[in-house]
ROMAR-718948 format. One line per field, with one value per residue: residue in three letters; y negated, z, x negated of N, C-alpha, C in turn; residue number from 1. Coordinates in steps of 0.05 Angstrom, whole numbers, plus 5000, padded with zeros to 4 digits. Atoms other than C-alpha are relative to their C-alpha. Layout:
N
code	ALA/...
nc2	Y/...
nc3	Z/...
nc1	X/...
cac2	Y/...
cac3	Z/...
cac1	X/...
cc2	Y/...
cc3	Z/...
cc1	X/...
pos	NUM/...
// end
This chain:
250
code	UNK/UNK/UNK/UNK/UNK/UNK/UNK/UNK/UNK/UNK/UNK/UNK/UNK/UNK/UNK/UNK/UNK/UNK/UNK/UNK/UNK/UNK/UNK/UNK/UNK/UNK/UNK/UNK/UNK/UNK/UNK/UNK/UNK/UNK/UNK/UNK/UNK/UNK/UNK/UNK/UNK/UNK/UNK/UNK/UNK/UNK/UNK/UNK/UNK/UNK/UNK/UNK/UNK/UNK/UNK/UNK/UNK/UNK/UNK/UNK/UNK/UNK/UNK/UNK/UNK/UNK/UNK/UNK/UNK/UNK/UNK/UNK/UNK/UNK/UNK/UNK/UNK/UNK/UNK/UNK/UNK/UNK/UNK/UNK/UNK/UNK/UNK/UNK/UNK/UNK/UNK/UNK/UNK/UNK/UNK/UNK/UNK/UNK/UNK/UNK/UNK/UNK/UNK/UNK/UNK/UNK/UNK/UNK/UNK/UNK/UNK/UNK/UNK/UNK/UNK/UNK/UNK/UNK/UNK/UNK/UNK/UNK/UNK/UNK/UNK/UNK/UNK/UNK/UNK/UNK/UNK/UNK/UNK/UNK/UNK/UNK/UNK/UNK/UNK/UNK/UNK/UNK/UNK/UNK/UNK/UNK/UNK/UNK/UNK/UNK/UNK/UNK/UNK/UNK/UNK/UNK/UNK/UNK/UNK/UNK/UNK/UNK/UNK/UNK/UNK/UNK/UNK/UNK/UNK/UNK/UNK/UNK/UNK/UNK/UNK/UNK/UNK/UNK/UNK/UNK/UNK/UNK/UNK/UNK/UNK/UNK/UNK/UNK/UNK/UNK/UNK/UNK/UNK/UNK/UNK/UNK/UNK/UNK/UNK/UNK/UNK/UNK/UNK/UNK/UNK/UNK/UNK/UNK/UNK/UNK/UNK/UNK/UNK/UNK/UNK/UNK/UNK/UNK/UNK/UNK/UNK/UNK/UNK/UNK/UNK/UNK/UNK/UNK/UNK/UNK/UNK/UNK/UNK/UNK/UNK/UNK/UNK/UNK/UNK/UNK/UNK/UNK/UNK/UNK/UNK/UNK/UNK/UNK/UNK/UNK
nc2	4989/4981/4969/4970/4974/4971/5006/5017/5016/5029/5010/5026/5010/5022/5021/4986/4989/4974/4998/4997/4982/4973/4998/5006/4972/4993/4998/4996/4997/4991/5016/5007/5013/5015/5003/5011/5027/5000/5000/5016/5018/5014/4988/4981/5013/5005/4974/4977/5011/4990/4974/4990/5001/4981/4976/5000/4998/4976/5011/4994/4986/4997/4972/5007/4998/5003/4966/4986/5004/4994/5015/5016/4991/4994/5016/5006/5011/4999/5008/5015/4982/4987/5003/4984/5003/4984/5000/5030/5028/5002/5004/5023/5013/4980/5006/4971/4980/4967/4989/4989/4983/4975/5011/4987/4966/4983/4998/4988/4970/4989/4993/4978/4978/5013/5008/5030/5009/4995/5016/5029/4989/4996/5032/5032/5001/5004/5027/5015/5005/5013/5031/4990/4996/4976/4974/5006/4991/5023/4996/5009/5035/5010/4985/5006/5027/4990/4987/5028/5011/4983/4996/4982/5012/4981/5020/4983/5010/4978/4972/4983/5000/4981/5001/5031/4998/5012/5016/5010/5010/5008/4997/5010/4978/4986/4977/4995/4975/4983/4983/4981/4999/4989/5025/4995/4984/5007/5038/4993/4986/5020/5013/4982/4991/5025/5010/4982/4990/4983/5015/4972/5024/4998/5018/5009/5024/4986/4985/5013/5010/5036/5004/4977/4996/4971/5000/4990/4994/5015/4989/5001/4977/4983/4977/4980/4998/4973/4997/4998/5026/5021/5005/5015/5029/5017/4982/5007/5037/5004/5024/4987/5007/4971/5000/5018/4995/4977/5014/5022/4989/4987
nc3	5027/5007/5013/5012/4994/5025/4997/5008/4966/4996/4977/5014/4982/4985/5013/5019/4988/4985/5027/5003/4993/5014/5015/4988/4995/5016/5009/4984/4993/4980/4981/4974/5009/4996/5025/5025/5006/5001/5030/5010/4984/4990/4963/4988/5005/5015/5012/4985/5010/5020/5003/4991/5023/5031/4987/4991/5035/5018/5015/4979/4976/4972/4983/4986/5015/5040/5006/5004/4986/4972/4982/4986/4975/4983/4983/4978/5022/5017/5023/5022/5018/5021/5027/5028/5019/5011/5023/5005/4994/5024/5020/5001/5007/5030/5015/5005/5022/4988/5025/5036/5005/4996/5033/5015/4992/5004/5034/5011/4986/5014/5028/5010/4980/4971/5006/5005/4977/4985/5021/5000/4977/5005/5023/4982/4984/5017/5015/4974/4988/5026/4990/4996/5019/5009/4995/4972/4970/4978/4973/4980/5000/5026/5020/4991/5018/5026/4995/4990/5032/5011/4988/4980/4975/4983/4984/4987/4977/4990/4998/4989/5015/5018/5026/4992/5012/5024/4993/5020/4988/5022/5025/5015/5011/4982/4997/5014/4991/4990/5018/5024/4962/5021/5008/4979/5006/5013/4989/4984/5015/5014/4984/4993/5018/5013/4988/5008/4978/4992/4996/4987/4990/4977/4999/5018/4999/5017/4971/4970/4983/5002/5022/5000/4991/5001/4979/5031/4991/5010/5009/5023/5011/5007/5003/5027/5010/5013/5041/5003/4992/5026/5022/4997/4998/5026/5027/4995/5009/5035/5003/5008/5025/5018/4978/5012/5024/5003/4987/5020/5026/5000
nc1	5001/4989/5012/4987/5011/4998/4973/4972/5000/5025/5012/5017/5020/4995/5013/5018/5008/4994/5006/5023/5009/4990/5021/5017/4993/4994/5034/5018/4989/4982/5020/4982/4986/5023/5012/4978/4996/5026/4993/4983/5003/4984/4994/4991/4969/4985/4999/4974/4973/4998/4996/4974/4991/4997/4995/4974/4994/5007/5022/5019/5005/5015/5016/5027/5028/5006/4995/5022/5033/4995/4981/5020/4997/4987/5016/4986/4977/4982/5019/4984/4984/5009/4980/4999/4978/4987/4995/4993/5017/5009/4983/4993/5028/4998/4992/4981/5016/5009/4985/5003/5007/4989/4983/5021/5012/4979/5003/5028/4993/4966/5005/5019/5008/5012/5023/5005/4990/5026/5023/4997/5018/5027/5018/5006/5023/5033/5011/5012/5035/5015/5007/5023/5020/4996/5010/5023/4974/4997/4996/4963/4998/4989/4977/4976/4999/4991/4973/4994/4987/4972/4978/4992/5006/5014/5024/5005/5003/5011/4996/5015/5027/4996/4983/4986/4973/4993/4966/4986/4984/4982/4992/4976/4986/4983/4977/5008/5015/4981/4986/5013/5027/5022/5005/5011/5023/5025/5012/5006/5018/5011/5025/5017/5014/5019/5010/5011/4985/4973/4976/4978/4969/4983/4964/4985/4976/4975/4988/4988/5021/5007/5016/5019/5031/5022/5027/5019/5029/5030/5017/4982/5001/4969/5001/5010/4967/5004/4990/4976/4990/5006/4986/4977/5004/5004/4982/4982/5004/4996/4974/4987/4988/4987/4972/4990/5003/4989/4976/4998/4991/4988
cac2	6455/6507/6576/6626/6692/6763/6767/6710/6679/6604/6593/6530/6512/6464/6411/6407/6411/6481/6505/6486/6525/6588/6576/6573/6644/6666/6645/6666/6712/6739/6673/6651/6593/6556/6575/6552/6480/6481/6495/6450/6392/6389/6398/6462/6434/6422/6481/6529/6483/6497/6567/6583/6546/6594/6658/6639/6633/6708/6673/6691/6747/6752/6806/6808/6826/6821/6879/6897/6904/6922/6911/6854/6853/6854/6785/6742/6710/6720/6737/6690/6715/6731/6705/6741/6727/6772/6799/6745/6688/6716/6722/6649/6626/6671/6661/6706/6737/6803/6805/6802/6849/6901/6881/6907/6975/6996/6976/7008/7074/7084/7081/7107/7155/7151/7162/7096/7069/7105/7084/7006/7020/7037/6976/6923/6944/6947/6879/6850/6878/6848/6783/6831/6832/6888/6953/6921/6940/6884/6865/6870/6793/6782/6829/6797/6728/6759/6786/6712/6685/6733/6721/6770/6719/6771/6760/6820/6835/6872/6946/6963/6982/7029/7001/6926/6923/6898/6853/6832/6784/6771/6806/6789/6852/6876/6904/6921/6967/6994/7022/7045/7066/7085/7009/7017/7078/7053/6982/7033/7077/7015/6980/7047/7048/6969/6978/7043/7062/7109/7064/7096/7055/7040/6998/6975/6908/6958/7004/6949/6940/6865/6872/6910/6937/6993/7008/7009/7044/7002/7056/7064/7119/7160/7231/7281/7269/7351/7362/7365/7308/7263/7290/7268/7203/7188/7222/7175/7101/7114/7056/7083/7068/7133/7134/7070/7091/7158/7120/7069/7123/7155
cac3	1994/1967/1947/1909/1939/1896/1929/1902/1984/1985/2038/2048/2089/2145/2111/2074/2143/2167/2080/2084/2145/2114/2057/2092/2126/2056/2036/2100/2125/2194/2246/2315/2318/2347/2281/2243/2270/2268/2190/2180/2220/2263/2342/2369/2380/2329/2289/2342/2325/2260/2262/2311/2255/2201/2252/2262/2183/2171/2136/2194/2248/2314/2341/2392/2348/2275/2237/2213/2244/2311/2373/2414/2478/2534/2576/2631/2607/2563/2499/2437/2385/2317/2254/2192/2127/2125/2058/2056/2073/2020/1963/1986/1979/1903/1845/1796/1753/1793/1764/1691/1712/1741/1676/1634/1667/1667/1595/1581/1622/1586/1517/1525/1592/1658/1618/1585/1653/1682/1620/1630/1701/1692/1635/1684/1739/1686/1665/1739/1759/1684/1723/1758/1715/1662/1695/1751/1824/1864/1938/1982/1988/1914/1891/1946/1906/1845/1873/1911/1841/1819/1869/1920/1978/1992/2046/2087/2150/2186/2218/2260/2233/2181/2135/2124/2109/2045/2065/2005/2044/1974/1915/1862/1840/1900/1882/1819/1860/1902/1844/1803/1870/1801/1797/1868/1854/1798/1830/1886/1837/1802/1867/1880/1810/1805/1881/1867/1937/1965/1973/2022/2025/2091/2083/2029/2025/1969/2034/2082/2113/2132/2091/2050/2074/2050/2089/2037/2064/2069/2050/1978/1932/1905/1913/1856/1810/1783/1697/1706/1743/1695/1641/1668/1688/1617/1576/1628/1608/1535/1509/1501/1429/1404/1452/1418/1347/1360/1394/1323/1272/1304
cac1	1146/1194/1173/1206/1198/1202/1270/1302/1295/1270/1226/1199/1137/1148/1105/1046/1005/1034/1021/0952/0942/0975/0929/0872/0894/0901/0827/0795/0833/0863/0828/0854/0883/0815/0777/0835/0831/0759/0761/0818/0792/0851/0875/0880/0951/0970/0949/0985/1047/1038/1031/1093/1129/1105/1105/1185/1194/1164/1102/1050/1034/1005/0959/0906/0852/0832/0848/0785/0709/0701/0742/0728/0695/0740/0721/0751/0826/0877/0839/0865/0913/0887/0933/0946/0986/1054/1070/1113/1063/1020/1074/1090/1017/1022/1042/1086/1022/1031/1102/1086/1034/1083/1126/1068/1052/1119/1118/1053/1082/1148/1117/1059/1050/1019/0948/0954/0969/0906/0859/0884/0859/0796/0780/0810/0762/0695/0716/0727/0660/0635/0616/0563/0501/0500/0475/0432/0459/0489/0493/0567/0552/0549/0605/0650/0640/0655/0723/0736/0739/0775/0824/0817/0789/0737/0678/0633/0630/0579/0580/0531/0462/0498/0542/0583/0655/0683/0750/0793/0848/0889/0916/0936/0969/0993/1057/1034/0991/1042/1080/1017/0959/0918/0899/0870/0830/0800/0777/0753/0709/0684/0652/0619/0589/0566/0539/0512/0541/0591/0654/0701/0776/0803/0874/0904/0954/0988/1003/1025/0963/0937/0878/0842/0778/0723/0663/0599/0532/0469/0434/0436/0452/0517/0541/0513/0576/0588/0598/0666/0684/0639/0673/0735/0715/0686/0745/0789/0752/0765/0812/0877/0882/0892/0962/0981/0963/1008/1063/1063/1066/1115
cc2	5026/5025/5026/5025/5029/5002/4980/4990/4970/5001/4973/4997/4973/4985/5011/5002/5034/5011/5001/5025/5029/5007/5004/5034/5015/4999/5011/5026/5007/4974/4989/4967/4965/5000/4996/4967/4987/4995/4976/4965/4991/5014/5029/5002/5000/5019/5020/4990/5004/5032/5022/4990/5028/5033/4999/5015/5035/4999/5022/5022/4998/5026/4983/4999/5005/5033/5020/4993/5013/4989/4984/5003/4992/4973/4981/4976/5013/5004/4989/5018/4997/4997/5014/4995/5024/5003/4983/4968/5004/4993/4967/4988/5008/4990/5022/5022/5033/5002/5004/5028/5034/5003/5025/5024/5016/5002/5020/5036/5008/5009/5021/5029/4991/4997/4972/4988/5004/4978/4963/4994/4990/4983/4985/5006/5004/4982/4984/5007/4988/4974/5011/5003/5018/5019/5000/5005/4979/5010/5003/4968/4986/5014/4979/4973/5002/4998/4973/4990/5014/4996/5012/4989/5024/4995/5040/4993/5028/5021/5019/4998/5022/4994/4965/5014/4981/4984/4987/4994/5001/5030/4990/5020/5015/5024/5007/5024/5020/5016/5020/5000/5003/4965/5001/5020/4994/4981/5022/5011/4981/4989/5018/5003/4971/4995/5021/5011/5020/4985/5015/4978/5009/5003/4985/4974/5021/5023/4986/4999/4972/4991/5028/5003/5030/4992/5014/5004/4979/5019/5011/5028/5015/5034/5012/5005/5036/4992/4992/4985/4972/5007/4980/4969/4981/5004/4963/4960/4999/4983/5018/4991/5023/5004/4983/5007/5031/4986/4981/5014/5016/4993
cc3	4999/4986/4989/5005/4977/5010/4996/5035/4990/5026/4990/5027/5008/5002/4992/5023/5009/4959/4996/5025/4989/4969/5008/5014/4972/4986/5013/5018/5027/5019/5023/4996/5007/4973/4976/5003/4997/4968/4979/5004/5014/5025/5000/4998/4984/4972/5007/4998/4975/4989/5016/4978/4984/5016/5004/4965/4991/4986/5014/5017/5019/5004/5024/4990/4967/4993/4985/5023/5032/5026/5014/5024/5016/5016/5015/4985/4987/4966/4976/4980/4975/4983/4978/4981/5002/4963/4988/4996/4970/4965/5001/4987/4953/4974/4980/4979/5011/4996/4970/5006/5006/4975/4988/5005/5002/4976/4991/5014/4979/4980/4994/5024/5010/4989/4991/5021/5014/4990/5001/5031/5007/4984/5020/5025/4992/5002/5033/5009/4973/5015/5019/4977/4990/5030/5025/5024/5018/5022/5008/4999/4974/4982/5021/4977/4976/5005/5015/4975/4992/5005/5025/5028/5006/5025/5015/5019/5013/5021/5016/4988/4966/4979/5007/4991/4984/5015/4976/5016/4984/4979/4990/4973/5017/4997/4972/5013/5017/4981/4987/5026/4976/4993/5030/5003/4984/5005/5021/4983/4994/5017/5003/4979/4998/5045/5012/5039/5004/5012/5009/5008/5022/5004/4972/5006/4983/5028/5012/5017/5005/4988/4979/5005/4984/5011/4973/5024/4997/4991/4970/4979/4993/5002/4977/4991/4975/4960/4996/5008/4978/4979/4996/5002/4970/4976/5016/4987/4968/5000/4996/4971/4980/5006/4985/4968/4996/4999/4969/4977/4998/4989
cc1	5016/4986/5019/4998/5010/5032/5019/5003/4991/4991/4976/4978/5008/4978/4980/4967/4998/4988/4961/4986/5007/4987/4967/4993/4998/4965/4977/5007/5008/4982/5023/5009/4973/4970/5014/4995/4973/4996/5014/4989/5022/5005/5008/5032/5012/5007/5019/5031/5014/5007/5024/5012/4997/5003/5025/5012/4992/4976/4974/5007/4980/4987/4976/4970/5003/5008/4998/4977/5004/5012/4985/4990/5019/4986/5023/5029/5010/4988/5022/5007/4987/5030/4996/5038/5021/4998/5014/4987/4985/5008/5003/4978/4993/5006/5017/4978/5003/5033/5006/4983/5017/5016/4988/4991/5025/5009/4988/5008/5026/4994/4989/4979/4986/4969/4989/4994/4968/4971/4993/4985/4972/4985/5006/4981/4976/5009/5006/4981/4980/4974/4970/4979/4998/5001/4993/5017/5003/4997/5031/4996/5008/5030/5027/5006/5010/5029/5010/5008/5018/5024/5006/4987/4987/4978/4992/5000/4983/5008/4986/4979/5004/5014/5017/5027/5010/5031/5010/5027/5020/5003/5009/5021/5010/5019/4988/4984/5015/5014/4982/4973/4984/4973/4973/4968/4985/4981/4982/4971/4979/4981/4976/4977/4976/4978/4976/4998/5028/5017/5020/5029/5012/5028/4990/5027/5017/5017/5013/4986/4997/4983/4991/4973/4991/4975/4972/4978/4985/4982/5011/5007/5029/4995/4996/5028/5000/5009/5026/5012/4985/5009/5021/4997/4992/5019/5018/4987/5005/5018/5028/5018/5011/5038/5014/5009/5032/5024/5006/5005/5025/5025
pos	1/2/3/4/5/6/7/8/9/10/11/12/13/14/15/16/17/18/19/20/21/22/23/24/25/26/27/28/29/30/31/32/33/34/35/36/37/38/39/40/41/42/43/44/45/46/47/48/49/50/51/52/53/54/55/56/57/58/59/60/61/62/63/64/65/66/67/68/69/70/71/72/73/74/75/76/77/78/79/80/81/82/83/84/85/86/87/88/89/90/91/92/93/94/95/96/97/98/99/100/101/102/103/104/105/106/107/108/109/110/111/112/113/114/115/116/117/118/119/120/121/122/123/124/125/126/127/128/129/130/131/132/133/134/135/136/137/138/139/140/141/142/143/144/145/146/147/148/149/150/151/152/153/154/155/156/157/158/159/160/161/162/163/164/165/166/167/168/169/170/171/172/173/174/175/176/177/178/179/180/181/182/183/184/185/186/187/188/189/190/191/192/193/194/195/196/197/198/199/200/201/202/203/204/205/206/207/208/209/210/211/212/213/214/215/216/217/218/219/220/221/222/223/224/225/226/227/228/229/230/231/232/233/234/235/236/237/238/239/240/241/242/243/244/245/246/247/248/249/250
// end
């Protein structure tokens, strides 16, 4: 299958075996190549055949270890390699909604300034945590599910006795977030508010990371937000219709 990449490249997946594994990476993300054929139902063999393929193509990378959670132990052998989508693999797996959306923010910036930009922000991460129950405070298990639908292949992973880690494998605004990091921060704020936790961001895919991760407390509670920072924060969720309205009479 042919793929259109953001560069104007075709890359095509060497059939619709090697594709499903690189989807599969894409839903689950970074797995060796023995919980790939496991998943898939297919040979060891034939997976790792697959995946040199897409590791030649630029699709896929190699490491020794995942690249989140903790390192592994250290035990007798050659420890197995650990796959992960390039930026490429992902874009392939993609679709083009995350260039209308860069489209649209560079729209929405030109007209009407970086606040618009912020304000749009801050609504699309209320209405992707919407799917959370009003007010009530979710788990990391249920918010990841939320964000899976969404798109963002999320899943936890535990941390010790102190905290799990959030993994979001996908975007689907990626570059969109690389140009505007404000998209990021706000999605960041937002988990903190619907998990009524202190949400601390590791890596970023908008960086060039392999995933993104934040590490959420099990213990629950937020920092004492000061006057002046809740101002800001409630001045900044206002719609930006006033911006619009100015920008229309002008």
């Amino acid at each position: 299958m042919g793929v259109e990449l953001r560069n104007n490249v075709v890359v095509k997946f060497p059939g619709e075996a090697a594709e499903r594994v690189a989807r599969a990476l894409l839903t689950h993300g970074p797995q060796t190549a023995t919980e790939l054929a496991a998943a898939l139902g297919q040979t060891s063999a034939g997976v790792r055949r697959h995946l040199s393929a897409l590791v030649e193509l630029g699709l896929v990378s190699s490491s020794d270890r995942a690249p989140y959670g903790p390192a592994p132990k250290r035990g007798r052998g050659r420890p197995g390699s650990v796959f992960s989508l390039t930026d490429q693999g992902r874009a392939a797996c993609g679709s083009s909604y995350d260039d209308l959306a860069l489209s649209a923010l560079r729209y929405l910036e030109s007209q009407y300034g970086s606040d618009a930009v912020s304000d749009f922000a801050v609504q699309r991460a209320r209405s992707l945590a919407s799917a959370v129950a009003g007010e009530a405070e979710c788990t990391p298990d249920e918010l990841a599910e939320v964000l899976t639908a969404a798109g963002y292949a999320a899943d936890v992973q535990p941390m010790g006795d102190v905290a799990v880690q959030l993994c979001q494998h996908t975007c689907p605004v990626v570059d969109a977030a690389r140009e505007f990091p404000v998209l990021c921060e706000a999605e960041t704020a937002e988990l903190s508010r619907v998990l009524h936790r202190h949400v601390t961001r590791l890596a970023t895919l908008a960086h060039g990371d392999e995933v993104c991760t934040a590490v959420i407390p099990i213990s629950r509670g937020l920092p004492e937000e000061s006057p002046s920072r809740r101002a800001a924060r409630e001045s900044s969720a206002q719609p930006a219709h006033s911006a619009t309205r100015r920008k229309a009479s002008a």
